[in-house]
C-alpha positions as CSV (number, residue, x, y, z in Angstrom):
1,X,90.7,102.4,59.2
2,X,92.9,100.2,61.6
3,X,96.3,99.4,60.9
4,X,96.7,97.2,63.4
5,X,94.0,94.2,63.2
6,X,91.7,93.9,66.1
7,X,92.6,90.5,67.7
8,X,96.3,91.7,68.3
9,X,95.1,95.0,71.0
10,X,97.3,94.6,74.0
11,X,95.7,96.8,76.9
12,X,98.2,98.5,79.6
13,X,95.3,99.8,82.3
14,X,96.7,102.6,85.0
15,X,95.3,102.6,88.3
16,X,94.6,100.6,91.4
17,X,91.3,101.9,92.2
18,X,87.7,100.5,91.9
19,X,87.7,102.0,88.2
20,X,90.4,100.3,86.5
21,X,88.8,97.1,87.8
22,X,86.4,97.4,85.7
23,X,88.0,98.2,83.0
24,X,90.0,95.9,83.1
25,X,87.0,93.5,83.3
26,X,85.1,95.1,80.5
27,X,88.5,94.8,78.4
28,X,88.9,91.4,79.3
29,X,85.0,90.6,77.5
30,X,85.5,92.6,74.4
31,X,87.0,90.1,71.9
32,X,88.8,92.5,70.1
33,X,92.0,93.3,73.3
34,X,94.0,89.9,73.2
35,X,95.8,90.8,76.3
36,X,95.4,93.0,79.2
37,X,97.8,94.6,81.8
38,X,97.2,96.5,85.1
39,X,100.0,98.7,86.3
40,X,100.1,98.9,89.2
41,X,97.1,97.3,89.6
42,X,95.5,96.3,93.3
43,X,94.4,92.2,94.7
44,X,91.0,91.9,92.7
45,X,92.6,92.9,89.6
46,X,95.7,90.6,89.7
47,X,93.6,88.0,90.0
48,X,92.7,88.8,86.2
49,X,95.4,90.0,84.7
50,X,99.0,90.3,85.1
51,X,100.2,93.6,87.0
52,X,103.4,95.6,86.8
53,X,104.9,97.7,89.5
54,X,104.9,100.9,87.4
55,X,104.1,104.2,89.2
56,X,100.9,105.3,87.5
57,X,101.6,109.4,88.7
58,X,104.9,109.2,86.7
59,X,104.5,109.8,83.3
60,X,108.3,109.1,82.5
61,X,108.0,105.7,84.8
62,X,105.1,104.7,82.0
63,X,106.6,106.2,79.1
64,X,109.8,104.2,79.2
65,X,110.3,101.8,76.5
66,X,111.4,97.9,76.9
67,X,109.3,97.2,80.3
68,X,107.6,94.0,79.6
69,X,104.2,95.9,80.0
70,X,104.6,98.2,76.7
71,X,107.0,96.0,74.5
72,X,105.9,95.1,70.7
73,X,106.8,92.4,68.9
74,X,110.8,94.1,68.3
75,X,110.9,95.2,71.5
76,X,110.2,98.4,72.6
77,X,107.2,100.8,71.6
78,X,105.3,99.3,68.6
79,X,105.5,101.5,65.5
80,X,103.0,104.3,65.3
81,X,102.3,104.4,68.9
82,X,101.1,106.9,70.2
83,X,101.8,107.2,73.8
84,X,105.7,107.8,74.1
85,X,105.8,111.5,74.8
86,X,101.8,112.3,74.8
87,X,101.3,111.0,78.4
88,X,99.6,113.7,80.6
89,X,98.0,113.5,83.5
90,X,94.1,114.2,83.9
91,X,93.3,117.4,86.6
């Protein structure tokens, strides 16, 4: 069951390859992600959607609360979120 209701997914992509671009284009036709964000993106993808100059290796850099990217609607991580301290990166 979600607790949060489909039409309100905000999207934070990591990446600047060939992958995240289409991600971010698949995201950006599913009708249930209202908004999508690249971090820290590449030139086809900020054509899309807005980019942030986060550094993707730095879990810490992504993690930190109050960047525009990963604010909710107080500010800050959203309640119940789940990826403050449950960041890792993939070998």
């Amino acid at each position: 069951m979600h607790k949060v209701p489909l039409d309100t997914v905000k999207v934070l992509v990591i990446g600047p390859g060939g992958r995240e671009h289409a991600i971010v284009r698949s995201l950006l036709a599913d009708p249930n992600v209202s908004e999508v964000h690249a971090a820290p993106g590449n030139a086809g993808i900020s054509k899309l959607v807005p980019t942030h100059d986060i550094n993707g290796n730095d879990p810490q850099a992504v993690a930190e609360p109050g960047h525009p990217a990963r604010r909710g609607p107080g500010g800050g991580w959203p309640r119940g979120s789940a990826g403050r301290g449950r960041l890792r990166r993939r070998a």
